[in-house]
C-alpha positions, 0 to 999 in steps of 0.5 A: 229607194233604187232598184235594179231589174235585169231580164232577158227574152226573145224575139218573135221574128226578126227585126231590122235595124231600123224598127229597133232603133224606132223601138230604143227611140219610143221606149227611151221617152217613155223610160225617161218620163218615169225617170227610169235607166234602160242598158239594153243589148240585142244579139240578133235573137235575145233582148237583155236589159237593165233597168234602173231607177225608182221600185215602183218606176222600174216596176210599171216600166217591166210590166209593159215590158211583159205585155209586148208580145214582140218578144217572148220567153221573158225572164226575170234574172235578177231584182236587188237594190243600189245606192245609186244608179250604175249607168246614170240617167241614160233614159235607154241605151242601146248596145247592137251587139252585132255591131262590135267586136266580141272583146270591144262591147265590154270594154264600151257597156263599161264606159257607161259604169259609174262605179269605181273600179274596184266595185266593178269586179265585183259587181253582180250586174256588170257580171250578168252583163259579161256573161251575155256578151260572152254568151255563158248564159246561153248555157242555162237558158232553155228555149220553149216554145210560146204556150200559145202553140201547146193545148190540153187533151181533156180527158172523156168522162172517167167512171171510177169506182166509188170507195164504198161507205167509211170505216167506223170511226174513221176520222179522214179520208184521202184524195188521189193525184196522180204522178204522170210520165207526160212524154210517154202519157202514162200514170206511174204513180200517185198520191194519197193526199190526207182529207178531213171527213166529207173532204174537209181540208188537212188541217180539219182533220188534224186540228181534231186531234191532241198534240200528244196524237198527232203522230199517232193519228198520222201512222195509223191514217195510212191504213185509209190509204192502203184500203182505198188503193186495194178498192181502187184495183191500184196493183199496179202502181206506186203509192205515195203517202206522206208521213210526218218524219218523227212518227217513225221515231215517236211511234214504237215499232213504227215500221213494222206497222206500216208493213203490217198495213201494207200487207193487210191491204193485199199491197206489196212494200215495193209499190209503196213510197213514204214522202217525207217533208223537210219542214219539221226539224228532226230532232232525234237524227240516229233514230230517224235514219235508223227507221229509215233503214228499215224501210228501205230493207223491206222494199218501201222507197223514200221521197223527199217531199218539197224539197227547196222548201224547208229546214235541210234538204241538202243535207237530208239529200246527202244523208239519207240518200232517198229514192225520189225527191219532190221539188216544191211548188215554189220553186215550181210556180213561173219558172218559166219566168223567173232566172233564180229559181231556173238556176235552183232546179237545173242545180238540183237537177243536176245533183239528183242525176248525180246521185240516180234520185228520181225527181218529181215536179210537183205544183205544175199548173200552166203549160209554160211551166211544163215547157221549161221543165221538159226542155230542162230534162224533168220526165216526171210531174205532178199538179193541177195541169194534169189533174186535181185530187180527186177524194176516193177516186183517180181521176183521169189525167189531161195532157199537153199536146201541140196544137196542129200546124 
């Protein structure tokens, strides 16, 4: 089977003409030697290339490719598969750019196509190709700096007021994560995310539970959140809590309880989130966006929790207007690598700035990601870069700060 890889990255410092042709001569041999097509272009900054031939070939190819630390902010545009190769077995071929007239580069990538010409309009890699030389691509491609230059400012020892003992029968307990501003340093927010007891993972605890309590259980677990919140002294910030998006529709009166919740607890509805994930299907639709309603008119905001993930988003997006979205961790996971999902969250991104949704990267754990987030106009994050949960307690928070010159 053929694969196709188009990937584009930037070099470190300058590189003279000379030492480029050195490069295009050793990496032309080797690629031939794995039987593998190489189109690369060079602007005088960016690298862009093609690569063709056998999956696991081109695959040994990319991952020496990603080891050379010549170049850096290296991302995956594009892996699909082909009929056949586009550009033949050209071993590797080097388009200077620098060297042609603007209009005349394309007009020379495309002597290299086998394609008809019918095939060629259409096809997405001679697209990605245009797109470079025209420099259309610049427009979403976001610069960061090398993770290298960046560090994490450990936090000193935090005391944190232990939770006391457990309720009488109560079956979970709740882990903290706080949701960091990382420009400015500052906690706004954080997550009550559910624990079985002594900490046991999620599933732990629901597993414990009959189908028919499940939405039950989850609505009435809420109250574990607010209590530990009202010990904690967490007046002053957000808390997210998830809910399961039917126990507002299965549960009579759903709302009313959480406010009462709420209320007990000394807490206000306004500081409260209830995150709702996309990935159970809604099945009575009016009332859930009736509940939703109510919510919103006591004062308790909506978030839309890994958003990209599920059955809906978009259309949850448009139809219940929530104050927050959370964007998955899978979309968040390498992004810094990784072009498809760049295109997803800038899209989104631009979507929610649209609408005034604040959004919400969850799942970040490496510098790298951060980076690129940032630079992409993300003010808000999540994940294990910053802090991990923390089971009755908020734990204190690590941050990004570059490493002096």
């Amino acid at each position: 089977m053929l694969s196709t890889l188009i990937y584009r990255s930037q070099l470190v410092a300058s590189v003279s003409p000379e030492r480029l042709l050195a490069l295009v001569e050793r990496a032309s041999i080797k690629n031939a030697e794995a039987e593998v097509t190489g189109i690369l272009l060079y602007d005088g900054q960016y690298f862009f290339q093609v690569l063709e031939g056998k999956v696991d070939n081109v695959q040994t190819v990319f991952q020496r490719i990603c080891q050379d630390d010549r170049h850096f902010n290296l991302i995956e545009l594009m892996r699909d598969y082909a009929p056949a190769r586009r550009f033949g077995n050209a071993g590797m071929a080097l388009f200077d750019l620098r060297d042609y007239p603007q209009h005349t580069v394309v007009d020379a990538l495309l002597k290299r196509v086998t394609l008809s010409d019918e095939r060629i309009k259409q096809d997405r890699v001679v697209k990605f190709l245009r797109s470079f030389v025209e420099g259309r691509d610049k427009a979403t491609f976001i610069q960061i700096d090398p993770a290298s230059l960046w560090t994490l400012t450990l936090p000193l020892k935090q005391d944190v007021q232990p939770a006391g003992q457990q309720t009488s029968g109560q079956r979970c307990e709740f882990a903290l994560q706080p949701i960091v501003d990382a420009t400015n340093r500052q906690i706004v927010s954080c997550e009550a995310l559910i624990r079985g007891p002594h900490g046991a993972p999620p599933a732990d605890y629901f597993s414990q539970l009959q189908e028919n309590e499940r939405y039950q259980a989850d609505l009435h677990s809420k109250a574990y959140a607010f209590k530990l919140a009202r010990h904690l002294g967490l007046r002053e910030l957000t808390l997210s809590v998830n809910l399961l998006p039917m126990s507002l529709v299965v549960i009579d009166h759903a709302v009313d309880h959480l406010i009462q919740q709420i209320i007990q607890q000394g807490l206000r509805p306004e500081q409260v989130v209830i995150e709702v994930t996309e990935d159970e299907i809604i099945s009575r639709f009016d009332e859930f966006q009736s509940a939703v309603q109510q919510l919103k008119a006591a004062g308790i905001s909506l978030a839309l929790d890994d958003f990209g993930a599920g059955f809906a988003g978009l259309s949850l997006l448009a139809d219940f207007q929530p104050d927050k979205v959370k964007i998955d961790r899978k979309l968040i996971t390498d992004i810094h690598r990784s072009g498809p999902r760049q295109a997803i969250v800038l899209a989104i991104l631009k979507c929610c700035q649209a609408l005034e949704i604040t959004v919400i990267a969850e799942g970040v754990e490496k510098i790298e990601e951060w980076l690129w987030l940032e630079g992409a106009g993300v003010r808000y994050y999540q994940g294990f870069l910053f802090a991990r949960p923390a089971l009755n307690a908020l734990p204190a928070v690590s941050w990004p700060s570059r490493r002096p010159d």
